[in-house]
N, C-alpha and C positions, 0 to 999 in steps of 0.2 A: 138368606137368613130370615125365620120369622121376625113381620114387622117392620121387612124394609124393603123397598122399592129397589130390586133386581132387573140386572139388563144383559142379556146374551151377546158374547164377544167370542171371536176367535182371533188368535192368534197368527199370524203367520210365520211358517218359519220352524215352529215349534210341534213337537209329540206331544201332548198330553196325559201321563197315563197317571189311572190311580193307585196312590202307596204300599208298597207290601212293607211291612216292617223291616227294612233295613238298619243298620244302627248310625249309618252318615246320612242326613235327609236335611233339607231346609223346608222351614214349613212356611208357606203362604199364606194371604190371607184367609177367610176359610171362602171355600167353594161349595157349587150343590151341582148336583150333575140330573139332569132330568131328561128324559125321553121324549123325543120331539117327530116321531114318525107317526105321532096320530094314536098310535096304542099309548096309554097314559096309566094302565096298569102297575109301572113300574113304577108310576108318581115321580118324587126328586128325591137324594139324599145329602148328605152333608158331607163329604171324603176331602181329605189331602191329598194333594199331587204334586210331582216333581217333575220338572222340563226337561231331559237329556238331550243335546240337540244331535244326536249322529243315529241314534237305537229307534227300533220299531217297538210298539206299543206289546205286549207279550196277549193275547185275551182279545175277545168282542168288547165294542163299543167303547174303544178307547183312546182313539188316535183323531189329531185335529193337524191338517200339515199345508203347511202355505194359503191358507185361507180357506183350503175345501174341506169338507162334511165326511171323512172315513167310514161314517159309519153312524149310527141313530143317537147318539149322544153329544146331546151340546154341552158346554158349562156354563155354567151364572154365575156372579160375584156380584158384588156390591160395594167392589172398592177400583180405585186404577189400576193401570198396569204400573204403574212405578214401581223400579228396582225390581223385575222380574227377570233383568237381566244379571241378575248379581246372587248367581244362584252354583251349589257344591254338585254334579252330577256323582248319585249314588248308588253306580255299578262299582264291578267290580276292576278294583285297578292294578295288574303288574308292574314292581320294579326293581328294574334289570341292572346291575352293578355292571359297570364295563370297564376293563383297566387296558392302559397303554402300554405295553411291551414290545420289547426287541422283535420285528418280525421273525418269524419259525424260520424262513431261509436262510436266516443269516448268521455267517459266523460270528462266535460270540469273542472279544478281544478281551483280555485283561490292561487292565491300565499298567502303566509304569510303575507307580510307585502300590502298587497291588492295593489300592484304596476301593476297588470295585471295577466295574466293567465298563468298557469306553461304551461311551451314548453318542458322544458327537460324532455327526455326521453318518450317523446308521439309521437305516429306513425303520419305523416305528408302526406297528398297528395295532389290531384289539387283541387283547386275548382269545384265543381259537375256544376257548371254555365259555367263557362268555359271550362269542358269537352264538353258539350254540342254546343257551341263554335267551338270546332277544329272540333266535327263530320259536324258538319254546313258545315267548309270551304273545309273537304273532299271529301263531296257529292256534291259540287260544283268543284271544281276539277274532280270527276269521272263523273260528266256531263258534262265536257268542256268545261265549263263559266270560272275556275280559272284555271291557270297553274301551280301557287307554294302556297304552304299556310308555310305563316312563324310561328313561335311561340314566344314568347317574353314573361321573368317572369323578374320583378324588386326585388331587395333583396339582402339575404346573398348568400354566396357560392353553399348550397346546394338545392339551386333552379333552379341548375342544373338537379341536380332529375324531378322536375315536368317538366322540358322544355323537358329528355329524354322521358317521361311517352309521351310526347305527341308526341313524335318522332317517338314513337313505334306504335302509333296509327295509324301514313302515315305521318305526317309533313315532309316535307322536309329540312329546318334549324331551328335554333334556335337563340335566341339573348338574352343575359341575363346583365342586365344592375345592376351590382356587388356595394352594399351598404350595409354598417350593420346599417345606421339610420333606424329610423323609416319615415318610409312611407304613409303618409294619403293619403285621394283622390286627393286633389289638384297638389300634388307634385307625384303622379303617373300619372295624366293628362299630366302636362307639360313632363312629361320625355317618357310618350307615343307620343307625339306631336313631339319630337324632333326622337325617331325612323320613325314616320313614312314621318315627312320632309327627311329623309336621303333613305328609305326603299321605298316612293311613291307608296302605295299599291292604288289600288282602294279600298277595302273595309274592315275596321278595324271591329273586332268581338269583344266584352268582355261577360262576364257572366254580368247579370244584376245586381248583386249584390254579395259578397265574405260570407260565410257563416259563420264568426271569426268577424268583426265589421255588415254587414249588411245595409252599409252605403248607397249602392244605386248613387251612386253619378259621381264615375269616367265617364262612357261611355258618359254623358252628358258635361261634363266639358270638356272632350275632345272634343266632337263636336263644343262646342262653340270656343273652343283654335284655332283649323282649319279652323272655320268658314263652317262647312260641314253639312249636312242632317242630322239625327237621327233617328234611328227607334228601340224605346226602347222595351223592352217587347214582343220579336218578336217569334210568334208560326207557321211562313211559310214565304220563304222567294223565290222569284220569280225573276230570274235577266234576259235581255237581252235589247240589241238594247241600252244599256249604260243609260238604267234607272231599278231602282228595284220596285217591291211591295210586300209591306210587310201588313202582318196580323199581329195588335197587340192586345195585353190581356189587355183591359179596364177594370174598374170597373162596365162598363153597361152589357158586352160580349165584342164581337170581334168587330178593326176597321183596315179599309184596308187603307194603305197611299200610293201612289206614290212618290218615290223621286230619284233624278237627280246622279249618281256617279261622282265622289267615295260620300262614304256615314260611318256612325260608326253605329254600328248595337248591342243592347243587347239582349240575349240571356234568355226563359221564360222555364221553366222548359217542357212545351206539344212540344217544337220544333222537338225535336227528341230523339232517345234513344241512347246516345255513344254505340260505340261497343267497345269488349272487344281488348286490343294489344294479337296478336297470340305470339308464342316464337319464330318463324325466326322473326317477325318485332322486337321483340325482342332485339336479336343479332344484328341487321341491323344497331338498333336505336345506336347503340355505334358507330360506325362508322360516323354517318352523323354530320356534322359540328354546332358546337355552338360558335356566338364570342361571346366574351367578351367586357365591354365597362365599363362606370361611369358616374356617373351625373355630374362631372368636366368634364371628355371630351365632354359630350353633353351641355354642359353649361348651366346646370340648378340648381337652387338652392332648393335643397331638403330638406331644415331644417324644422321642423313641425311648423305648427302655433299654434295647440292645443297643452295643457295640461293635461293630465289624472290625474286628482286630486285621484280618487281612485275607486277600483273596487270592488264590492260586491258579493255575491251568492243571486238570490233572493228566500225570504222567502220562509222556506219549508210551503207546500200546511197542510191546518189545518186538522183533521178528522171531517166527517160530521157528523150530528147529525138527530135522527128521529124525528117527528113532529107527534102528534094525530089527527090535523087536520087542513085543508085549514086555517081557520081564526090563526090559531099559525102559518102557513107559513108565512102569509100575516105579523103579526104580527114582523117575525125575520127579514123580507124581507125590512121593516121599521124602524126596530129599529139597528139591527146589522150588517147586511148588507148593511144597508141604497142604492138601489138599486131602490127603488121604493118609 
């Protein structure tokens, strides 16, 4: 800064790059960035900058990493380092809604008193739509487009479990928003809405639908709650320059949308194929951070609207029967079947 006695530090540890207008940024003291390879042409200037600790600098002379020199650009200040470690990194961040369900191999029981379906003691995993989901926001992170992919499961305790399965995948956190009510879509919308008021991802993922109700419903509701894009049913998804295109699975074939970020994005079975968690991510996935939170602290009111009056098995399938001929098909196809 003119008029004050400046002094050249590097950081270790740290990227240094300078700000492109983002709209999440912390701003530091101010800086001057000056040329120090003897060409002095470029003189100094005065720029913000933001620390991301995992990303490479994007441009020439911009990177300062573990104590050494990337490149002809020092920085200068004229204040400490204090609280420079208390800083918002401001890429781009996905996050992936995960729910807990009855695993797909398993048969599904009705209860006795037909109040819902037996859970005790049945093996539980992610939603197959929502696995689908987190590998989405992975291979967007391993292309450079996302920095972090969160994961977030609403429920009881042990939906812990599925927020680790997804940890193990590559997630880097987790966020579990702790209820033993019952949870319909409405009231999972809002309580996504208030994660990602707090979270400010660019781009929310769900499964398109949960394979235990079928409802279809949440990823919609929550776009309408944020007032944001939507690109339901999505079987390719194409992001840069802070707009996406997405390919979706119509009833006619395929339609391509463009839309504006951030954006909520559901997830179509041809998107992609999960991969499997190795056992070091494994291991890894125990270590890496899940909060905790409630629909009272997010101040949402999660009491159901519906009622399940009651729940049935449907009708076992009848044995078929043979016919001598076309006019006696015709005939059952009219009268029994009533069909035609």
């Amino acid at each position: 800064m003119p008029g004050s006695t400046a002094s050249q530090k590097s950081w270790p540890g740290y990227w240094l790059t300078t700000l492109l207008p983002p709209h999440r940024s912390v701003a530091f003291p101010p800086f001057r960035v000056c040329n120090i390879d003897g060409d002095r042409r470029g003189g100094c200037r005065d720029v913000q900058v933001r620390v991301p600790p995992r990303r490479a600098a994007a441009g020439p002379g911009s990177c300062l990493r573990a104590g050494r020199v990337h490149n002809s650009l020092a920085f200068e200040d004229n204040s400490e380092r204090a609280g420079i470690a208390d800083y918002s990194e401001d890429d781009m961040r996905a996050l992936v809604a995960v729910k807990r369900v009855i695993d797909y191999n398993v048969k599904i029981r009705v209860k006795a008193d037909h109040s819902g379906v037996e859970t005790a003691n049945v093996k539980m995993s992610m939603n197959p739509f929502d696995e689908i989901g987190i590998e989405e926001a992975l291979r967007l992170r391993e292309a450079g487009i996302v920095s972090e992919v969160v994961a977030v499961s609403l429920g009881a305790a042990q939906c812990q479990e599925t927020i680790r399965t997804a940890l193990a995948m590559g997630a880097d956190r987790g966020i579990l928003v702790q209820t033993d009510a019952e949870l319909q879509p409405l009231a999972v919308a809002k309580l996504l809405k208030a994660v990602v008021l707090d979270e400010k991802p660019e781009i929310v993922i769900l499964g398109k639908q949960a394979i235990d109700d079928d409802c279809n419903q949440t990823g919609q509701m929550l776009s309408a709650l944020l007032g944001w894009p939507q690109a339901t049913f999505a079987s390719k998804i194409t992001i840069g320059d802070g707009q996406a295109e997405v390919t979706r699975e119509v009833d006619g074939g395929l339609e391509t949308i463009s839309l504006k970020l951030p954006m909520v994005v559901t997830t179509d079975l041809r998107l992609n194929e999960p991969r499997y968690a190795s056992l070091p991510n494994i291991m890894r996935a125990r270590k890496k951070p899940i909060a905790t939170t409630t629909p009272e602290a997010l101040g949402v009111d999660a009491t159901p609207r519906l009622s399940v009056l009651k729940v049935e098995e449907p009708p076992k399938r009848q044995g078929g029967t043979k016919v001598s001929s076309v006019a006696e098909l015709v005939d059952k196809l009219k009268t029994e079947a009533r069909v035609i």
